[in-house]
FIZANU-789199 format. One record per residue (C-alpha): residue in three letters; residue number from 1; x, y, z. Coordinates in Angstrom, 2 decimals, always signed. Each point is the difference from the previous one (the first is absolute). Example, Ala and Ser with C-alpha at 12.3 -4.5 7.8 and 13.67 -1.06 7.14 Angstrom:
[site 'Ala', 1, [+12.30, -4.50, +7.80]],
[site 'Ser', 2, [+1.37, +3.44, -0.66]],
This chain:
[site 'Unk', 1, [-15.88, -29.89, +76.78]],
[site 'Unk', 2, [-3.36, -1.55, +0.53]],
[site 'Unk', 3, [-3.31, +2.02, -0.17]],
[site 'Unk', 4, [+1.78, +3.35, +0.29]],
[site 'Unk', 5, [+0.20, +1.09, -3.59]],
[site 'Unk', 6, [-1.61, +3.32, -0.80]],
[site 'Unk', 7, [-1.40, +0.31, -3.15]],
[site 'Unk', 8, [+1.51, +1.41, -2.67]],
[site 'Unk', 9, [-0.69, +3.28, -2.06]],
[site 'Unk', 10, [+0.10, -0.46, -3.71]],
[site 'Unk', 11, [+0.37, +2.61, -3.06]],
[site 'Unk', 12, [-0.04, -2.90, -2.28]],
[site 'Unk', 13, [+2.42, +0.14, -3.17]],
[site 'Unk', 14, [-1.08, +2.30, -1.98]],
[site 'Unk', 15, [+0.91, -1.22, -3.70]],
[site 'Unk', 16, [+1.65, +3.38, -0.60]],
[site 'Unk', 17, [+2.78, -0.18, +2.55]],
[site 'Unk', 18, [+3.39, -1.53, -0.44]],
[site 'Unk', 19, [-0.24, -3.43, +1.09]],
[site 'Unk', 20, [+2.75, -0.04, +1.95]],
[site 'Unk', 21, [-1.01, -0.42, +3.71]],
[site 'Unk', 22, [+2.42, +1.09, +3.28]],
[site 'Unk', 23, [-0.53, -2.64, +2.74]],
[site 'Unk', 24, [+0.89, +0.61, +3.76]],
[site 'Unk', 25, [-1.15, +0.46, +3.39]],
[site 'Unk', 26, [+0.24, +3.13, +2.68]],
[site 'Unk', 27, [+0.26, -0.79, +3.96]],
[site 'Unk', 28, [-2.63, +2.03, +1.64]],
[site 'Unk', 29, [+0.97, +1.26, +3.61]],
[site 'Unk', 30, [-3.17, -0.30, +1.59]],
[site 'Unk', 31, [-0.19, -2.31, +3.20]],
[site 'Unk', 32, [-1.27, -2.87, -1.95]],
[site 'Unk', 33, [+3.21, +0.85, -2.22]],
[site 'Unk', 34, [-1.82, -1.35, -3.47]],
[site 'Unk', 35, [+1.21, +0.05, -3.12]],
[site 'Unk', 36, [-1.48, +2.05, -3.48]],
[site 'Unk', 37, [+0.76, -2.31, -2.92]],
[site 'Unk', 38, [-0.37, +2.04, -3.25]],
[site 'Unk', 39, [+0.06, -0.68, -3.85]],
[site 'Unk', 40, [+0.69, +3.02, -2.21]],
[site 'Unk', 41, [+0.37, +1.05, -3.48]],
[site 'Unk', 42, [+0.92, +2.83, -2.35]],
[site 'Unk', 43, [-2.05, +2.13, -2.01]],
[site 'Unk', 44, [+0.68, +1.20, -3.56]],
[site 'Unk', 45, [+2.17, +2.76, +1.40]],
[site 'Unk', 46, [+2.04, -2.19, +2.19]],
[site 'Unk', 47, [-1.80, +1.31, +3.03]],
[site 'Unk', 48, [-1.09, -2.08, +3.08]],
[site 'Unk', 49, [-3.19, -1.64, -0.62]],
[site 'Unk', 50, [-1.05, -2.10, +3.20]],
[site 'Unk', 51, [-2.10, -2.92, -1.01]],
[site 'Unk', 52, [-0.66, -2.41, +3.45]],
[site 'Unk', 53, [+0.92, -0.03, +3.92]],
[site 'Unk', 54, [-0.42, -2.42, +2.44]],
[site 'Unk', 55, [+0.03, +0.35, +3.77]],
[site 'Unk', 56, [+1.89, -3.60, +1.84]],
[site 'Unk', 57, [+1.29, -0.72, +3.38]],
[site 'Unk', 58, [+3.36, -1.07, -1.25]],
[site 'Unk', 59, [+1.72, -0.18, -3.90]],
[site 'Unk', 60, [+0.33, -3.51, -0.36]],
[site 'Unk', 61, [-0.50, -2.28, -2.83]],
[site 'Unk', 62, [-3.60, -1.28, +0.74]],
[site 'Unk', 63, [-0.90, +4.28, +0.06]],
[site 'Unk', 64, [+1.57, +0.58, -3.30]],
[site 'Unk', 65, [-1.86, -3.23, -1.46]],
[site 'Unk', 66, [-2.99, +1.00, +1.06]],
[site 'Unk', 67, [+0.99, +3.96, -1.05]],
[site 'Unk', 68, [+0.47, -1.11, -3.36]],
[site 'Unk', 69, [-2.94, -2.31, -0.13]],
[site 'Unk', 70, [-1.77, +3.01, +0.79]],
[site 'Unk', 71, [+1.64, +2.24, -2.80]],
[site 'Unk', 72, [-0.41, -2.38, -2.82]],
[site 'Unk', 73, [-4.17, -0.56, +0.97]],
[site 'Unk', 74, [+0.14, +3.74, -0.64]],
[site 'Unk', 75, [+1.69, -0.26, -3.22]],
[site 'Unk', 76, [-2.41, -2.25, -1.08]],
[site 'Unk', 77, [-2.59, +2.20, +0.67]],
[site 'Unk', 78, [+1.48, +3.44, -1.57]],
[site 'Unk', 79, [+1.41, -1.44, -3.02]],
[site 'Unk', 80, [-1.09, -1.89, -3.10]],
[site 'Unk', 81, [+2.56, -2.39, +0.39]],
[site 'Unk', 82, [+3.05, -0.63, +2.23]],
[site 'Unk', 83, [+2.45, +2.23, -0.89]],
[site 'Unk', 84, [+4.13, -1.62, +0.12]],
[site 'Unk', 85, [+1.26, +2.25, +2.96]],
[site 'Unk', 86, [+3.44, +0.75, +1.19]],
[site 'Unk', 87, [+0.30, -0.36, +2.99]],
[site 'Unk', 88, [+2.99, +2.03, +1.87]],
[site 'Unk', 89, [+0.75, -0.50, +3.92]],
[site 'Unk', 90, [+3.03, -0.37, +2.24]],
[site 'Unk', 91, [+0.26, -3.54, -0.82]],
[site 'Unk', 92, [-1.64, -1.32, +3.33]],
[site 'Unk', 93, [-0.42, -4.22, -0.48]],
[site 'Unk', 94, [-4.00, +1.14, +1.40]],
[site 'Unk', 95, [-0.25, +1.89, -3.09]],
[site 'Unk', 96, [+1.04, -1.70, -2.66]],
[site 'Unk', 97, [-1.53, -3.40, +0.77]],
[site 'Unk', 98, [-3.36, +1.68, +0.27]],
[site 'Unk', 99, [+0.68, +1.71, -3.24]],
[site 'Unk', 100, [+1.01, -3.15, -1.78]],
[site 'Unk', 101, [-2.92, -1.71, +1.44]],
[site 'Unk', 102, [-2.53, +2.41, -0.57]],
[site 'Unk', 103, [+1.15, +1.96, -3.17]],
[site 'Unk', 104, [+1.74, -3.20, -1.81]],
[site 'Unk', 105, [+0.38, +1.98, -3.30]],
[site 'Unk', 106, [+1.53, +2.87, +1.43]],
[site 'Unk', 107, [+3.79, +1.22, +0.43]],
[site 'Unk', 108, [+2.18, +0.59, +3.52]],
[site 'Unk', 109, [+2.16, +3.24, +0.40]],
[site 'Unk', 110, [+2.27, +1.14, +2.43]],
[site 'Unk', 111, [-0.55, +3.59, +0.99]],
[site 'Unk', 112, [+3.47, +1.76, -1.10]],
[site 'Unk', 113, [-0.57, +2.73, +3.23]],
[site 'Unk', 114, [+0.03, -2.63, +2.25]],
[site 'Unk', 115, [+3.06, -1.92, -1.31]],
[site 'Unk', 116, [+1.94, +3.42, -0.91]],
[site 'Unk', 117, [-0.63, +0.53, +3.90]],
[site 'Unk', 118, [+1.14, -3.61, +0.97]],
[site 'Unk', 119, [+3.27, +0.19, -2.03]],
[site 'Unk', 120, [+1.08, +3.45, +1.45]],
[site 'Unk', 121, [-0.93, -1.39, +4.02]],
[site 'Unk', 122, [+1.78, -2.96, -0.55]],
[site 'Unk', 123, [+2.79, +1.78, -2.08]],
[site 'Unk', 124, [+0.06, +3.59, +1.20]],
[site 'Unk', 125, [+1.08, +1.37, -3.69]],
[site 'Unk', 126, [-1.79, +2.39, -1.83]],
[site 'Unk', 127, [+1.75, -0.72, -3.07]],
[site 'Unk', 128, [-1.35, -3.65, +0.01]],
[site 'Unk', 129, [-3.94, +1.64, +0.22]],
[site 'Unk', 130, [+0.94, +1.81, -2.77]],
[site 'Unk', 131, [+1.25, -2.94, -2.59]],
[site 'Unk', 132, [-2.85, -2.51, +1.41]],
[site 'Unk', 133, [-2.56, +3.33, -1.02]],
[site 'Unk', 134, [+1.96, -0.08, -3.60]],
[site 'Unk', 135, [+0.11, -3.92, -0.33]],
[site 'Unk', 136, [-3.75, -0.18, +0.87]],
[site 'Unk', 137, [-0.54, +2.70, -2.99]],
[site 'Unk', 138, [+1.99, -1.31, -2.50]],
[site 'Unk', 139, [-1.44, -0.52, -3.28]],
[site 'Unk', 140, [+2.23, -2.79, -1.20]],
[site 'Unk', 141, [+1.94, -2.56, +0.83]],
[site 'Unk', 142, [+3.54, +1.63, -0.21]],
[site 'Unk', 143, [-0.62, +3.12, +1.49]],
[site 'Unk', 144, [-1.40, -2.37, +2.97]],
[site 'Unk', 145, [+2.78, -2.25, -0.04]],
[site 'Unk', 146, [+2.19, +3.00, +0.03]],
[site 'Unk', 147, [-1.46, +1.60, +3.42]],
[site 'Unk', 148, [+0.13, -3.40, +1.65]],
[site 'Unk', 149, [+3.76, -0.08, -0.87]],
[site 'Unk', 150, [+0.39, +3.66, +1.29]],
[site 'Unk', 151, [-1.77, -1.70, +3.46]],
[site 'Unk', 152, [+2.86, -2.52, -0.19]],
[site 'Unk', 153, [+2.38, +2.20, -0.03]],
[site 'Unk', 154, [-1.31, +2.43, +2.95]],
[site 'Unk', 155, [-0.56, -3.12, +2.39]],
[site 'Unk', 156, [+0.29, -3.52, -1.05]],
[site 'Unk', 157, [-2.22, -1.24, +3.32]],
[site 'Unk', 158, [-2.68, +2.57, -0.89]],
[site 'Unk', 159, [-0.24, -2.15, -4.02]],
[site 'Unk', 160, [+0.11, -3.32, +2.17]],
[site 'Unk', 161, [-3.39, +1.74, +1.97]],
[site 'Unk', 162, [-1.58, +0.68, -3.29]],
[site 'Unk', 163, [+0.03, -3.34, -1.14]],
[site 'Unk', 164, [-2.82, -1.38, +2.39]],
[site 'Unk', 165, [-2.53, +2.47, -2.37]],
[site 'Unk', 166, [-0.14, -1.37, -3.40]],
[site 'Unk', 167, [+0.16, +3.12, -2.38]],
[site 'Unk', 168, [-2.99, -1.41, -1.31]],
[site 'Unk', 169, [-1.87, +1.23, +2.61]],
[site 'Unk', 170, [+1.12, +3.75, +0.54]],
[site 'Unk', 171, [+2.17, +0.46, -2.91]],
[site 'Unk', 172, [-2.50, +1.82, -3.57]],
[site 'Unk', 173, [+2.08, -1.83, -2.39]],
[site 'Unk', 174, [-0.72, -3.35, +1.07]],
[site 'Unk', 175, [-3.29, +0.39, +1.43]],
[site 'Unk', 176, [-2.70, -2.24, -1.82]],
[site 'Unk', 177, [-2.89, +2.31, -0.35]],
[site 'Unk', 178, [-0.47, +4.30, -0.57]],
[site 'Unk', 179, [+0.72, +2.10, +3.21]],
[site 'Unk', 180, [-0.66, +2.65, -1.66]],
[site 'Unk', 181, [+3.12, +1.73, +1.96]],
[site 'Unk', 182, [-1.45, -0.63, +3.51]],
[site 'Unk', 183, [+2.72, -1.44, +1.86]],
[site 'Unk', 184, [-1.11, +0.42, +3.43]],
[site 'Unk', 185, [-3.66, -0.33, +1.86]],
[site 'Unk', 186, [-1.79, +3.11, +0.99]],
[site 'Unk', 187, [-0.42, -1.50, +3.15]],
[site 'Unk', 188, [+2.17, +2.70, +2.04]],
[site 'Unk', 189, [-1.94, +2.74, -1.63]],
[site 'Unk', 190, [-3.55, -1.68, +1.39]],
[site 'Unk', 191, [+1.84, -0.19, +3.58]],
[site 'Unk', 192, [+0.02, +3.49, +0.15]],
[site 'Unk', 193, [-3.60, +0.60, -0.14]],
[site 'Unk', 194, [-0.62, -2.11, +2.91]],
[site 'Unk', 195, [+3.71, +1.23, +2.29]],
[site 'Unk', 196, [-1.57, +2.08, +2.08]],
[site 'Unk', 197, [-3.20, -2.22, +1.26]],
[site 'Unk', 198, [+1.89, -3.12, +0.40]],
[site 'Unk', 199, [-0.52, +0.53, +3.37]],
[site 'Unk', 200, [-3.76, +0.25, -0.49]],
[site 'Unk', 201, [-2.31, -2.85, +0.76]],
[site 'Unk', 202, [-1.00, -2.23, -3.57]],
[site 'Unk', 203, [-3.37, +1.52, -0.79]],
[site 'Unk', 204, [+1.80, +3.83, +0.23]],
[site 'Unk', 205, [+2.88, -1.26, -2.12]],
[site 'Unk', 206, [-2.33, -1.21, -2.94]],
[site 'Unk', 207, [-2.12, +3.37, +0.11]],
[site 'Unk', 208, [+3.37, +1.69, -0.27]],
[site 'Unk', 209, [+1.03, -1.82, -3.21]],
[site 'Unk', 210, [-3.81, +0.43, -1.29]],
[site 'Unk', 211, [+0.32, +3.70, +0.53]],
[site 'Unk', 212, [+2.79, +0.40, -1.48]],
[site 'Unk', 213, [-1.19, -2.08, -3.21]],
[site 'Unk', 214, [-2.81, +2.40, -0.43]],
[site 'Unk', 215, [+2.26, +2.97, +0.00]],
[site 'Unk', 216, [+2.65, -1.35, -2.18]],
[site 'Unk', 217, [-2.53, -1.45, -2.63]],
[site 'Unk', 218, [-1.77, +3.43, -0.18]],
[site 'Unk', 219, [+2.91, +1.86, -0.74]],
[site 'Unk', 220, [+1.33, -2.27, -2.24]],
[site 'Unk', 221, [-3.09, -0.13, -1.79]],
[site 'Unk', 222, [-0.37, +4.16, +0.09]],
[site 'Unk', 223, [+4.24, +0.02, -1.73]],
[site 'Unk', 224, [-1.14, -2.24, -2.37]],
[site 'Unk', 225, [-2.30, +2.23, -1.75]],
[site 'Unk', 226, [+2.46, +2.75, -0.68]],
[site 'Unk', 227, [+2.05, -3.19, -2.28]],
[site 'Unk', 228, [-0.31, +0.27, -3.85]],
[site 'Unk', 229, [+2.91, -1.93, -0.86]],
[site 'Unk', 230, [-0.76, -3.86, -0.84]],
[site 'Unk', 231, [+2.40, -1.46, +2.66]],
[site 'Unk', 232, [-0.11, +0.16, +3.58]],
[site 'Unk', 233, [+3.20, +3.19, +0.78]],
[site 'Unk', 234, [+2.27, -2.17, +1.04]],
[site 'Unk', 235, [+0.08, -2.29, -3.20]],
[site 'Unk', 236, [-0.87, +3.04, -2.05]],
[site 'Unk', 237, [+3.04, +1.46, +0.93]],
[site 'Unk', 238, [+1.96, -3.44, -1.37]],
[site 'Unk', 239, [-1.72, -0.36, -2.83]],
[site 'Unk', 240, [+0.86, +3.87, -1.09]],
[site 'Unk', 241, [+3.62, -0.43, +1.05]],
[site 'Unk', 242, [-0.05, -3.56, -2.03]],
[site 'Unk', 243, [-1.48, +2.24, -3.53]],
[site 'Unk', 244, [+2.41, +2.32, +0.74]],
[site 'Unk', 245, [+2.73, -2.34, -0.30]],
[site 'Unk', 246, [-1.29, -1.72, -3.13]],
[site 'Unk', 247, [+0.39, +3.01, -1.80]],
[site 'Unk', 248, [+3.64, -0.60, -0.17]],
[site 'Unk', 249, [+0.30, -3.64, -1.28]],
[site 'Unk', 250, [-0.13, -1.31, -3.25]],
[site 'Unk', 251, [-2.56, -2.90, -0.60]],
[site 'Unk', 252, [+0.54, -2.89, -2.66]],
[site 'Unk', 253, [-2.74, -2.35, -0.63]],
[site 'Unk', 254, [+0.01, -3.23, -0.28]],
[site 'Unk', 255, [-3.66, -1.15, -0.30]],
[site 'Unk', 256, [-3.23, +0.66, +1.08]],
[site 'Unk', 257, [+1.05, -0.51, +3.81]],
[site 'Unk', 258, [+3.59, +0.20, +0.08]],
[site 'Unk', 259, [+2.28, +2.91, +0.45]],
[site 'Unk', 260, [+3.42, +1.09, +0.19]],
[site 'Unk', 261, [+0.92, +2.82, +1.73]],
[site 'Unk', 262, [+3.22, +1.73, -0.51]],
[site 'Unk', 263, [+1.41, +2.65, +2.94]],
[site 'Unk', 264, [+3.69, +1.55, -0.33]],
[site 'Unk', 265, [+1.35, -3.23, +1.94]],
[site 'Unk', 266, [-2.47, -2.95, -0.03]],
[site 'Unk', 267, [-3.11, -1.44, -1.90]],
[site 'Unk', 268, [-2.78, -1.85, +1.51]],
[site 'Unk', 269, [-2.34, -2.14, -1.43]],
[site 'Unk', 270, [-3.62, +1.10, +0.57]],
[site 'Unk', 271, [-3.54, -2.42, -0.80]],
[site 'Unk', 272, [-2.69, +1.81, +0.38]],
[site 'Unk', 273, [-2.11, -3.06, -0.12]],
[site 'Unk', 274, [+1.45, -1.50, +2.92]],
[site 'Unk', 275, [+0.00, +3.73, +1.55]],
[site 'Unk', 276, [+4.13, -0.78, +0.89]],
[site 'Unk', 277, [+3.08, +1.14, -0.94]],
[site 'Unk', 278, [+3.96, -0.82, +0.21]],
[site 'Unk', 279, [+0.41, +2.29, +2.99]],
[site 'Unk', 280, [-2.52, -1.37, +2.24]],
[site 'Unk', 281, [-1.92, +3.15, +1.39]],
[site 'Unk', 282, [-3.36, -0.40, -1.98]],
[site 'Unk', 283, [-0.52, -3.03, +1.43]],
[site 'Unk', 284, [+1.46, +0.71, +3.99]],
[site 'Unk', 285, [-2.27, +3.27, -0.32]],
[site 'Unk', 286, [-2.98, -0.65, -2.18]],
[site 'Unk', 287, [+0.25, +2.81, -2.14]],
[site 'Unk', 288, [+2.36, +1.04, -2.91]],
[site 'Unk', 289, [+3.30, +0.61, +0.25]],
[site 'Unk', 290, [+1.62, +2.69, -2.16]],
[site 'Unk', 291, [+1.37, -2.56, -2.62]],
[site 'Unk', 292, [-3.85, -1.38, -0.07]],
[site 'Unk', 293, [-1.60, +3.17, -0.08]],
[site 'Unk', 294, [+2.17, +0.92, -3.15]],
[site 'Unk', 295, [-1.13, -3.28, -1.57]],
[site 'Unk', 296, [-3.43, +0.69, +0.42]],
[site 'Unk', 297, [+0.22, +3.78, -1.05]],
[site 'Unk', 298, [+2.21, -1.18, -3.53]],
[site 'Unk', 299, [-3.04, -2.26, -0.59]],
[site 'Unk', 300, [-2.47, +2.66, +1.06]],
[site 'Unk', 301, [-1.49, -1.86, +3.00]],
[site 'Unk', 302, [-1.58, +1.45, +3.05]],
[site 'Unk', 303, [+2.88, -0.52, +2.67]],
[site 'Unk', 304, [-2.44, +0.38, +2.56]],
[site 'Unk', 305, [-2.39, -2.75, -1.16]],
[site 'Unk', 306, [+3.22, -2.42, +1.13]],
[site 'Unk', 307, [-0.24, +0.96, +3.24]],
[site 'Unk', 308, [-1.90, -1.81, +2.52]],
[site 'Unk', 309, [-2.94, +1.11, +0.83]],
[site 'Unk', 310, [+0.99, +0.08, +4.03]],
[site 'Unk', 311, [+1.52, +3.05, -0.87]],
[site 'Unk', 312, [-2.53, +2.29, -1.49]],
[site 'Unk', 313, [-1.80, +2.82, +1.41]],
[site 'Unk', 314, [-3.54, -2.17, -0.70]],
[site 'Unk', 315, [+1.44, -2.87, +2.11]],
[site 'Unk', 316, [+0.63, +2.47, +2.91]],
[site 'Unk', 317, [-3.18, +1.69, -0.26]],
[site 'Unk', 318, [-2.21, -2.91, +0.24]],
[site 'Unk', 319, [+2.65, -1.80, +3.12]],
[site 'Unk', 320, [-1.58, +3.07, +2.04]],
[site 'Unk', 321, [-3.21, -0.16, -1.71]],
[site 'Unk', 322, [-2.46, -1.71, +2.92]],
[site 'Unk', 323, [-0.36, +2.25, +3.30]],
[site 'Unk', 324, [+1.31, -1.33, +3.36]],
[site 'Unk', 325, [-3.12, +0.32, +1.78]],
[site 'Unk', 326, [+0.27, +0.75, +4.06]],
[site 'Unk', 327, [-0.35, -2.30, +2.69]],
[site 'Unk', 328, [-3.32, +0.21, +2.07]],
[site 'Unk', 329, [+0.42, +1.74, +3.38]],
[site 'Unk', 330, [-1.69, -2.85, +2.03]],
[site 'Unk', 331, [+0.12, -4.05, -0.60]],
[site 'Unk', 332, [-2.84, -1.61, +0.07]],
[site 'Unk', 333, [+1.49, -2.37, +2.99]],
[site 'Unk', 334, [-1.79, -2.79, +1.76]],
[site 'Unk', 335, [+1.14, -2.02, +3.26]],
[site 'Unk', 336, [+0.57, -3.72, -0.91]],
[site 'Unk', 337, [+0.07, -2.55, +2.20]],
[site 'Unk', 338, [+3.71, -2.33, -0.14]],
[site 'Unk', 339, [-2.77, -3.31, +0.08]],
[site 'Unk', 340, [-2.02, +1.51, -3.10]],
[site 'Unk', 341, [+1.24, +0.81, -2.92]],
[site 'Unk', 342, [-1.93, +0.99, -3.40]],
[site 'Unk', 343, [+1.26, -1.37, -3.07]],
[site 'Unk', 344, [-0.47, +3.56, -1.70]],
[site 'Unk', 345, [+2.17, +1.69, +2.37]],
[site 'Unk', 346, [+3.40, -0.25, +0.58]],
[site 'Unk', 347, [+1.29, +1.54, +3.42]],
[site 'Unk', 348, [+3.49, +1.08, +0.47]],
[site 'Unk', 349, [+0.99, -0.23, +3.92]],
[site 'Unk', 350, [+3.54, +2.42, +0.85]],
[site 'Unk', 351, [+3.10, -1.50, -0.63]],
[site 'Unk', 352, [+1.62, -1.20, +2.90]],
[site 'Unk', 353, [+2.67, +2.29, +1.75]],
[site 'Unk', 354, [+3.06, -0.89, -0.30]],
[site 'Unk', 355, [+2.87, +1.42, +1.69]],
[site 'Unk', 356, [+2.50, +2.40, -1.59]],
[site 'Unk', 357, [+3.71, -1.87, -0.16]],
[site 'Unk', 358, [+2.38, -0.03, +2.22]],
[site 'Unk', 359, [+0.05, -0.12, +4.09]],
[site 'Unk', 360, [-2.90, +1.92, +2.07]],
[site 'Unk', 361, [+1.19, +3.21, +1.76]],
[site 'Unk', 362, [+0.13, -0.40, +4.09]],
[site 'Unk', 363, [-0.71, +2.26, +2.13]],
[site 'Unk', 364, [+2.47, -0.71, +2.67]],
[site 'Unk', 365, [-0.51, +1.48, +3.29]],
[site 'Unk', 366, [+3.23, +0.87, +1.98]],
[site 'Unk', 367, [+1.04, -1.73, +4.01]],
[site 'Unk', 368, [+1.12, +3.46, +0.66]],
[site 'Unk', 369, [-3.88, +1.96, -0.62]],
[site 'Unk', 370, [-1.65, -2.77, +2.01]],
[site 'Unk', 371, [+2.21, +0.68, +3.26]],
[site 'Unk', 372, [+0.05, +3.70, -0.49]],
[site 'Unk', 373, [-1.80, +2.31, +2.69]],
[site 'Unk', 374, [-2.59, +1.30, -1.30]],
[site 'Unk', 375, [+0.21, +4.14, -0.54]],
[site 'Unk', 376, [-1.12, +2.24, +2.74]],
[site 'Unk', 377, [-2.15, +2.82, -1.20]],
[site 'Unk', 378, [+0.84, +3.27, +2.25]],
[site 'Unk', 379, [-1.38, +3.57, -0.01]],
[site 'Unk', 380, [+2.52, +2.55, +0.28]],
[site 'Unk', 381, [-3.03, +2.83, +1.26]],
[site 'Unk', 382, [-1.14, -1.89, +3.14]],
[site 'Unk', 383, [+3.28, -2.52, +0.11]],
[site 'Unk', 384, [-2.58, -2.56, +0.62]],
[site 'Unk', 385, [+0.07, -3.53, -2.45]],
[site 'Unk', 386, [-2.78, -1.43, -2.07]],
[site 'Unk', 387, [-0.45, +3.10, -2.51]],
[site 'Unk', 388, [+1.61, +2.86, -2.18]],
[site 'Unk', 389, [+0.34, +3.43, +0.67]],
[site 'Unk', 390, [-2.71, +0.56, -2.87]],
[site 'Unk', 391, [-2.52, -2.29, +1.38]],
[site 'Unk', 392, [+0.80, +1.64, +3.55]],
[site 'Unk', 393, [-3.23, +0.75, +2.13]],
[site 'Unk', 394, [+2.34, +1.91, +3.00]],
[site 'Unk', 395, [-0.44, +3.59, -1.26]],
[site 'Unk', 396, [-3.61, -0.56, -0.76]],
[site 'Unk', 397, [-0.66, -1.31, +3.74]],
[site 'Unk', 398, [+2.11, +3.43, +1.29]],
[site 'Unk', 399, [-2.08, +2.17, -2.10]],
[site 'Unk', 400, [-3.33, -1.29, +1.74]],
[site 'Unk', 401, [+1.40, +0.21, +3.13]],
[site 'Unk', 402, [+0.86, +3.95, +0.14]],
[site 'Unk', 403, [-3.42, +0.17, -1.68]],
């Protein structure tokens, strides 16, 4: 990859996003066919937050060492201390040795879109998408164990396939760590900003993205002031439906943590210490489930102070805080010479071109066009050769004459 990095944009990681962080890379189509690496998260309403991009000749695993490299000096910088990230990508080797050797302390997730997408190309059943999508959801053990037996029993070969991804790493239940419900990066999402000036050279690609950043953080920032409501919509909506549902159980107590929940066919065993419960959705989601949310209310708790803080309205508010000032018309660009170099300055020469793949188009020339007689040009006016009938100078000559 040499010299031909371009340096990366950073957002930083704001504390008050999810940190959960979509890793992948987008081929742009120029002629030095580069490639945009990008990191992303999620904001407390689940919505795309973009936090770095880098600009490299090819995806490789020296780019994404040195991406990541990159992102974590600007974690450093934006946050009081490193937070534990979850990292979620399409499982490249690239990827996940940079993020074992750069974030050591952080987890490794398979993106369920692209693996829901991998199963149905190599299996060409819907029905199999569907179960893997259920599976990857479940919220316990048997009802996961159940949907991998259904996958059995549709195709046998397709179970065999799924056994080369440990459920640890796609699967809620068995995932060490809060996903907070995010099974898949954002990362097709941020692709779409940039689809239409792929074709662009590098520096129009990045004032693309930057454009669009100051648009989307303005009217984010503008929606967020009409929000009175302590979460974010999206989780406000869960939490209400979660109250809702409390309303109907019956709540024993067993001290000053423990709860037991009682529904018309189950009980669950809620902690409020521990923020978890029997049914495992307090702790997948990081807020209340109904059974908690009844705990909490019997005991006269605020149900929303057992939320994480991710989710509130305050947390989005101050993720969209800081402007996105613009980009100066004009660079402030001096020639360098190759045999001097300032230590101050760092100059990034174009990537080398590299050819699309596959085979060159020919033009071939046919035997036949090279013996052929050249055509005559013939006026049909004068009957003489050498012009057309429009360009004809006959009539114009006979005019003069009876003149």
């Amino acid at each position: 990859m040499g010299d031909n990095k371009a340096r990366n944009w950073s957002n930083g990681s704001p504390p008050h996003c999810l940190p959960i962080v979509g890793l992948g890379g987008i081929q742009l189509t120029s002629k030095y066919l580069s490639t945009l690496l990008s990191a992303t998260s999620f904001d407390a309403n689940g919505e795309l937050f973009p936090l770095a991009f880098g600009v490299v000749d090819v995806e490789n695993d020296d780019s994404w060492t040195w991406f990541l490299s990159e992102l974590h000096k600007a974690l450093e910088v934006n946050t009081e201390s490193m937070p534990q990230v979850i990292f979620l990508s399409h499982g490249q080797k690239g990827i996940m040795d940079a993020v074992r050797m750069k974030f050591p302390n952080s987890s490794h997730a398979f993106c369920m879109r692209h693996l829901s997408e991998s199963i149905g190309k190599e299996f060409k059943n819907s029905r199999l998408i569907h179960l893997l999508w259920k599976a990857a959801y479940a919220s316990t053990t048997m009802v996961f164990k159940e949907k991998m037996a259904e996958i059995h029993e549709v195709s046998s070969e397709a179970s065999k396939w799924l056994q080369q991804f440990h459920p640890s790493q796609w699967a809620l239940v068995y995932f060490e760590g809060t996903r907070y419900g995010h099974l898949s990066s954002n990362i097709v999402e941020f692709s779409k900003w940039i689809l239409e000036a792929r074709e662009l050279p590098i520096i129009q690609v990045i004032e693309r993205i930057h454009s669009k950043l100051k648009v989307e953080f303005n009217d984010r920032r503008l929606k967020s002031c009409s929000w009175f409501s302590v979460l974010a919509p999206s989780a406000e909506s869960r939490m209400v439906e979660a109250i809702s549902q409390a309303s109907t159980y019956q709540v024993l107590r067993s001290d000053e943590f423990e709860f037991e929940v009682l529904s018309d066919d189950r009980s669950e065993i809620v902690n409020i210490g521990s923020h978890s419960c029997s049914c495992h959705n307090w702790q997948l989601y990081g807020i209340p489930c109904s059974h908690a949310a009844a705990a909490l209310i019997s005991c006269r708790k605020d149900v929303y102070a057992y939320t994480e803080k991710c989710f509130t309205v305050a947390s989005y508010k101050e993720t969209y805080a800081e402007e996105i000032h613009p980009i100066p018309g004009k660079l402030d660009c001096r020639k360098t010479d190759e045999s001097i170099m300032d230590d101050d300055i760092l100059v990034v020469r174009p990537p080398k071109f590299r050819r699309p793949p596959g085979r060159p188009e020919k033009k071939r020339i046919c035997v036949e066009d090279l013996n052929r007689d050249k055509h005559t040009v013939h006026c049909s006016r004068c009957n003489q050769t050498g012009h057309y009938k429009t360009t004809c100078k006959a009539e114009m000559i006979d005019s003069i004459e009876q003149f």
